[in-house]
N, C-alpha and C positions, 0 to 999 in steps of 0.2 A: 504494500500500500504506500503511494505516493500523495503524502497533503499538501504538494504545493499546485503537484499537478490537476488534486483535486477541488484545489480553490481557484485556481482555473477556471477550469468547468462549472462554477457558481457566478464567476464574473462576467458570462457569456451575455452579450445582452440579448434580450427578448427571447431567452430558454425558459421553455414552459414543462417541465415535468408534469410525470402522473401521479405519482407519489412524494412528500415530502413528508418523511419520517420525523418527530422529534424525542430523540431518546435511543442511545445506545448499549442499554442490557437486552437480557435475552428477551423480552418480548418487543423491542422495536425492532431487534435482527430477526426475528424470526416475518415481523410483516416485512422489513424488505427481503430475506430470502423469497419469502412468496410469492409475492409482487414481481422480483425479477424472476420467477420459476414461468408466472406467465407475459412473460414481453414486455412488461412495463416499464417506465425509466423512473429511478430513484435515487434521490438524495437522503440522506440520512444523517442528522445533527446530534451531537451529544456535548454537553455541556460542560467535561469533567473527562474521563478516560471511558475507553469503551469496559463498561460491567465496574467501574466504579465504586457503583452502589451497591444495591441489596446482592443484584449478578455475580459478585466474587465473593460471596458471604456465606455460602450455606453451608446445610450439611454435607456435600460433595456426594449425593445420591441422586440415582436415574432411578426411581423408583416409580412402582404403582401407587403405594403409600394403600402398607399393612391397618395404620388406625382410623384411615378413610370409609376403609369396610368395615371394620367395629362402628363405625356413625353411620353406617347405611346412604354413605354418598356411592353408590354401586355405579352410576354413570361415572362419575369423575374417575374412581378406579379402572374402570374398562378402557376411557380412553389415555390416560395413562400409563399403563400396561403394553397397547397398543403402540403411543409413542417411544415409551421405554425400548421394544425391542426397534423401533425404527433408525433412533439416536444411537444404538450399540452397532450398530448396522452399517452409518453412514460414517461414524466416525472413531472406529476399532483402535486407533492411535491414541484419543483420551476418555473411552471406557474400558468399563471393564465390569465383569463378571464377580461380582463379591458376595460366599457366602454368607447370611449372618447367623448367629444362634441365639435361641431366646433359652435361659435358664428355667428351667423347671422347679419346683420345689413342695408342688401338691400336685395328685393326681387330676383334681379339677383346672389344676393348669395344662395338664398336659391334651388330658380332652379338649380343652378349648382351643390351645395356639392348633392343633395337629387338626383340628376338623376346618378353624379356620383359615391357617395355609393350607390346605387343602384346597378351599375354594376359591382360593389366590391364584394356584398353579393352575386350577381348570381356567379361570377369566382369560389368563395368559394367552389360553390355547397353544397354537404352534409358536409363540412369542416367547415360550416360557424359557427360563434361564437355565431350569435345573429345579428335579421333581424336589418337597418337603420331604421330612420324616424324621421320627424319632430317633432321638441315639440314647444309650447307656450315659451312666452316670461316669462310667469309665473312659468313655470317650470324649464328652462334654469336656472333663480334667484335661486331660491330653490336647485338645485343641485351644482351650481355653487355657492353660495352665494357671494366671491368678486368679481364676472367679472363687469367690466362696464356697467354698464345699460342704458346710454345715447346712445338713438338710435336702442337698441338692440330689437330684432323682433323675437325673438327666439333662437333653435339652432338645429343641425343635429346631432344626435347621431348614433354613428358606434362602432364597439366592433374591438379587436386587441386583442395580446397577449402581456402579462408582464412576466419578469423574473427576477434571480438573475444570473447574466451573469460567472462572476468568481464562481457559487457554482456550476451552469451546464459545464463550464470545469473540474472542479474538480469530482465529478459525472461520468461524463464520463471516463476520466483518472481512476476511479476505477471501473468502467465496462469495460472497457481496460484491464486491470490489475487482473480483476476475471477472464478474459477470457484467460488468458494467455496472454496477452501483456509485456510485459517489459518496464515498464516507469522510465523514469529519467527528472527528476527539475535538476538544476546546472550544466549542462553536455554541454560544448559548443565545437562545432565543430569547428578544427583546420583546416583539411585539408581533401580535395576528394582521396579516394586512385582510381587508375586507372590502367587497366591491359594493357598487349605491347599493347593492338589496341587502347588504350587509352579511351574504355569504362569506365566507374565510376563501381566500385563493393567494394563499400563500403565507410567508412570513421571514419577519426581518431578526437578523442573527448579527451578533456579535463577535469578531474573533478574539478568543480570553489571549492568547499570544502574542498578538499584534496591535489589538484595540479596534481592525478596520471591521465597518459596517457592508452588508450586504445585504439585499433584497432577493428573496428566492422565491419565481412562483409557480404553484402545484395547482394542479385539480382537485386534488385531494390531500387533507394536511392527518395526517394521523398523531396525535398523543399519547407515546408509549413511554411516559416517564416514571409508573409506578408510584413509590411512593407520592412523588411530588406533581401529581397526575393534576391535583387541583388548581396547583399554581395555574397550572395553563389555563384548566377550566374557568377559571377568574379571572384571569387575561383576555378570555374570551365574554363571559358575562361577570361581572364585578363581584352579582347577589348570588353567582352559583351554589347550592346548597354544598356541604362537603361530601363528598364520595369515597375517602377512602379512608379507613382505620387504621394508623401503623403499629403494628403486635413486633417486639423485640426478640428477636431471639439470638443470643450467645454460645460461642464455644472456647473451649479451653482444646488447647495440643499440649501432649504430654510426650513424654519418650513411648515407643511403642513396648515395652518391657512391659509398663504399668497392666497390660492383658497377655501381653505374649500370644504365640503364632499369628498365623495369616486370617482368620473369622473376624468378625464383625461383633458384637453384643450390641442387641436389644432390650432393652425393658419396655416391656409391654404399658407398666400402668406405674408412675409413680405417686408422689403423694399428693401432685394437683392434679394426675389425672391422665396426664401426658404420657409420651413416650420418650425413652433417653437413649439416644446411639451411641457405642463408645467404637469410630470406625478407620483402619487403620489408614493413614491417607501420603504417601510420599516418606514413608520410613518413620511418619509418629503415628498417634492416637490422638483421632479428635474425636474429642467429647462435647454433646449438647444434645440438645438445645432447651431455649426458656421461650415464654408466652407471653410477654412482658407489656399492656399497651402503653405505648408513648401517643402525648397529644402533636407535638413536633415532629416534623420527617428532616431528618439530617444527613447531610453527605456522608459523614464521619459519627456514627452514634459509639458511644461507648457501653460497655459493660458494667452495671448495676451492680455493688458490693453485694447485695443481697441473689444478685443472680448467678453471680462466681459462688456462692456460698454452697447454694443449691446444689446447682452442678456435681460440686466438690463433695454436696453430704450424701449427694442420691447415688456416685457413682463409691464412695467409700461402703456403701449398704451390698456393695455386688463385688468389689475388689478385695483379694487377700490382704492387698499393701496399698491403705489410705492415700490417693496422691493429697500434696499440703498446696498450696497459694508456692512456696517456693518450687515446685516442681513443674509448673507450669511456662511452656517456653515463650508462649504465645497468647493472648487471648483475641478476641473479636466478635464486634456483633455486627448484625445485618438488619435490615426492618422490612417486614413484609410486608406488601400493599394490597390488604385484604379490603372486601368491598364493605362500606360503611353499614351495619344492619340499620334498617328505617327502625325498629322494635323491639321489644324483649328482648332476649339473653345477647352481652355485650361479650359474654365469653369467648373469648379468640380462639382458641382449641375447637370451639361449636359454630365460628363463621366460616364457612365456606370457601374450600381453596378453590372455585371453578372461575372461571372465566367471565367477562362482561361486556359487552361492546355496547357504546353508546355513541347514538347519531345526534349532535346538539342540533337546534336551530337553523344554527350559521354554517350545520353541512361541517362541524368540527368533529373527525373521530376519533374515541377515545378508549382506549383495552384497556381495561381495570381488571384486580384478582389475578387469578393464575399462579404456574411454579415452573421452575424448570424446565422439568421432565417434559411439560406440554405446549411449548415455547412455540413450536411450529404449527401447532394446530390453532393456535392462537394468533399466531401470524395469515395462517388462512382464515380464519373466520372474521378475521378484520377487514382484510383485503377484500372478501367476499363482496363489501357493502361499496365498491369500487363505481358499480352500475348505482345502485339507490344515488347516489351522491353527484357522479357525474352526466349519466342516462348513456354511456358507452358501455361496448359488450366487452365482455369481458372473458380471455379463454380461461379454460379449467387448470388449477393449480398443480404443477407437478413436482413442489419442493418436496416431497415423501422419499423421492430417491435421491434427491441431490448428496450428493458425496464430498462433504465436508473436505477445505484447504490441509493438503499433510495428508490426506487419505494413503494409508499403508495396515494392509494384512501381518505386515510384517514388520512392525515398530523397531526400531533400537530399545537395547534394552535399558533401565534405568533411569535417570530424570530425561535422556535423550528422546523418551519415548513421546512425548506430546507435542513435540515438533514435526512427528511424522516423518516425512519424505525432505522435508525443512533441514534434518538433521544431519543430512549427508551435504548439504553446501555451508553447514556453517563447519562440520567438520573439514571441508576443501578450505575453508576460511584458515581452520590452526594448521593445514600443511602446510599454505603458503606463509603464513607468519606464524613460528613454533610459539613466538614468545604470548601470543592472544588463549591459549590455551593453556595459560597458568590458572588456576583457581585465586575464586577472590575473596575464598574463604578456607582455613584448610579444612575443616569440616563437612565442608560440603561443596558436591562435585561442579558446580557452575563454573563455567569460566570468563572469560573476556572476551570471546570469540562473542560471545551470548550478547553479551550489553552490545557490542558494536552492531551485530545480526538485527538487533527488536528496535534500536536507534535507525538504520538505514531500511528496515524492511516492515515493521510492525506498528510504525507512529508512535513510538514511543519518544515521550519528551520530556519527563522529568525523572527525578529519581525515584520516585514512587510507582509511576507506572513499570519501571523495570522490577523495582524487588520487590511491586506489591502483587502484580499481574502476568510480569512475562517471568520471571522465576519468583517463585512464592515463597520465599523467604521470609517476607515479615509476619505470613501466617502460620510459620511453621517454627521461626526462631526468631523472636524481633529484637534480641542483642547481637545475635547471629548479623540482622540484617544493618543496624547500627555502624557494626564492625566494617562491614562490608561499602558501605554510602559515599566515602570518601573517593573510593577507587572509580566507582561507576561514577559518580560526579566528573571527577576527571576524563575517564573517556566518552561518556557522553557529549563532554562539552569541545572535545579535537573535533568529534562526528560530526557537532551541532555548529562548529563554529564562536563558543561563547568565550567569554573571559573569566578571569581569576572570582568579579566579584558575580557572576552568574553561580559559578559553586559552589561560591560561602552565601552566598542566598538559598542555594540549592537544600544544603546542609541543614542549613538551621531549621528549613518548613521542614524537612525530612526527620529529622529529632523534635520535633515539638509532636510531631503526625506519628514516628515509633513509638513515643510514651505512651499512649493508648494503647498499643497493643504488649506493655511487657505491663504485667500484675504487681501491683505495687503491694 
């Protein structure tokens, strides 16, 4: 991906696109994967880095979502099961196949998880990962080696998907971008333009980099910004009622020892009610998640003393060896943009993770709700509304097979693997210069090749988007990544062109941004 060449292609005068995207996590990539699946021309703005926000935050699962079906959401599960095996499908490079196991410890557990994975693995159908079923208590030990053993009677094993959540927005964004997309990181929207009848046909953008203004006009303006979905909607009407509820949720990464082997642990039901993954994710253990609502949606939300506590008490209830607050390498939360209940039960756990498409007035589209796993089907259902909005036809969506940027059956093994097919030219990178292939941490296998690769190829432009997004470092060691900031400061800025005081500006937002994530 080239942003200068694609701010080019914004200053063309009297270019009219079909789509103009606002928002680049996984639900604004997935309406323009869509959109360009069927011929359409797209621009896509995001305000901050692409997956930024809630997008690089989760619990790093392609799931159907096991306690969707405990709530009797049976549709949401089906068609997440469905996209589950679709996303393992297109993009083999950063999923994967992750058994998880739920500890047993009464007989009426066992009948319940084993009857209802059971009807997990039927929904799958040919989708399925890998059949459930019970194991010995002997076995449970062995795979699990520190779960609790007092009491324990076994376990239920079920399979799910694992990912790298900000590599598959990024991924995408450059399948986007082969396809003829127009993406833009840093580009935050100021204002809806509107024609006499006071339909939206288009909108005016800010570059955060440079300062310059532009005008960009669409047929179609879509608001895919999740949590901060409203902003727009009030940009668009002043009195828009709120739409969307942000429920917090956190995780802590531990050393992976804290569970030992390759399994996942689930807790089915803790004591609010929820469920608690402890899932091994790039050589640690993350643990989460919380339910938390916030009235504010922030770029940067932090973890709640009271919600690290949780965490740390529900997974001590299941672990042999209590992790503490010092053991923790990492923390992070995310905020999910669930849709606002008009009603009754404000409980986040009981609001609904589906989808929402709303047509304003002004012909403004807006995807509210969603997760993940159903990012593309949410991109088509948006797009869908192409015809209502415009009165053009519109051909049938064929992003279901698109094959994600890096697509390889046959990964590298190691962090090389979410690079894909990527990883053999950044590797060409360290033969011709040995010295790019020093590591910038000795603990861990990144090297310099990496920052120079995601600086000339990935739009990457500060030091966060390197260690927060194209190597995940600050969510997997954020002293680790600390240590590491200086060096990528430095060669980002040969890449970038900047001076001495661009890296000690660099620095300081990068250290003020890591103390969030190390647990004080």
């Amino acid at each position: 991906m080239d942003r200068i060449k694609n701010l080019k292609r914004i200053e063309e005068k009297g270019k009219l696109w079909d789509i103009a995207v606002i928002g680049g996590g996984a639900s604004g990539l997935g309406v323009a994967l869509d959109a360009l699946s069927r011929g359409l021309s797209v621009v896509l703005v995001e305000k901050a880095d692409f997956a930024k926000g809630t997008s690089s935050r989760s619990t790093k699962l392609v799931h159907g979502g096991v306690r969707y079906l405990a709530q009797g959401d049976i549709m949401l599960v089906f068609e997440a099961l469905k996209e589950r095996g679709r996303l393992l499908k297109n993009a083999p490079h950063l999923t994967y196949n992750q058994p998880f196991i739920i500890p047993v410890y009464t007989l009426f557990d066992k009948l319940q998880y084993s009857i209802g994975l059971k009807i997990y693995d039927w929904m799958a159908g040919r989708l399925r990962l890998g059949k459930s079923r019970f194991i010995s208590r002997e076995e449970t030990i062995k795979r699990l080696p520190q779960i609790k053993q007092k009491g324990l009677k076994g376990g239920v094993v079920y399979h799910d998907g694992q990912f790298d959540d900000a590599r598959l927005a990024l991924s995408i964004a450059m399948t986007c971008d082969n396809m003829g997309g127009c993406m833009l990181n840093y580009m935050k929207v100021t204002d809806l333009l509107k024609d006499q009848n006071g339909e939206i046909n288009g909108i005016q953008v800010r570059d955060e980099l440079n300062e310059e203004k532009y005008k960009i006009v669409a047929k179609m303006v879509v608001n895919a910004t999740g949590v901060f979905a409203d902003k727009i909607l009030q940009m668009d009407q002043p009195a828009a009622p709120k739409s969307i509820q942000p429920s917090q949720g956190i995780h802590l990464v531990l050393e992976q020892s804290f569970l030992g082997g390759k399994d996942a642990l689930m807790i089915p039901k803790t004591s609010d009610g929820r469920v608690l993954f402890a899932v091994p994710w790039q050589g640690k253990l993350v643990v989460g998640t919380t339910d938390t609502l916030r009235e504010k949606a922030k770029l940067e939300p932090e973890a709640l003393s009271k919600e690290v506590d949780f965490v740390l008490k529900t997974a001590e209830a299941y672990l042999s060896k209590a992790p503490s607050r010092q053991d923790v390498k990492a923390v992070f939360a995310g905020l999910r943009p669930l849709a606002a209940p008009k009603e009754g039960s404000t409980k986040t756990k009981e609001i609904s993770r589906s989808h929402k498409v709303i047509v304003s007035e002004s012909k403004l589209v807006s995807i509210t709700g969603g997760k993940w796993t159903t990012f593309r089907k949410m991109g088509e259902d948006t797009v869908n509304h192409f015809t209502e909005v415009t009165g053009e036809i519109l051909k049938p969506s064929t992003s279901a097979d698109i094959r994600y940027h890096g697509y390889t059956v046959k990964p590298k093994p190691g962090h090389w693997r979410s690079y894909g097919t990527d990883a053999d030219e950044i590797l060409d990178v360290i033969k011709k210069q040995p010295d790019l292939g020093e590591k910038l941490h000795p603990d861990y296998p990144y090297t310099q090749a990496e920052v120079i690769w995601s600086t000339r190829h990935e739009m990457a432009k500060n030091v966060d988007d390197i260690l927060g997004r194209r190597i995940r470092i600050l969510f997997l060691d954020a002293k680790a990544a600390l240590e590491m900031a200086p060096k990528v400061a430095e060669l980002m800025a040969k890449e970038l062109g900047k001076d001495s005081s661009w890296i000690d500006k660099e620095l300081i937002d990068f250290q003020k941004l890591a103390a969030k994530y190390v647990l004080k």
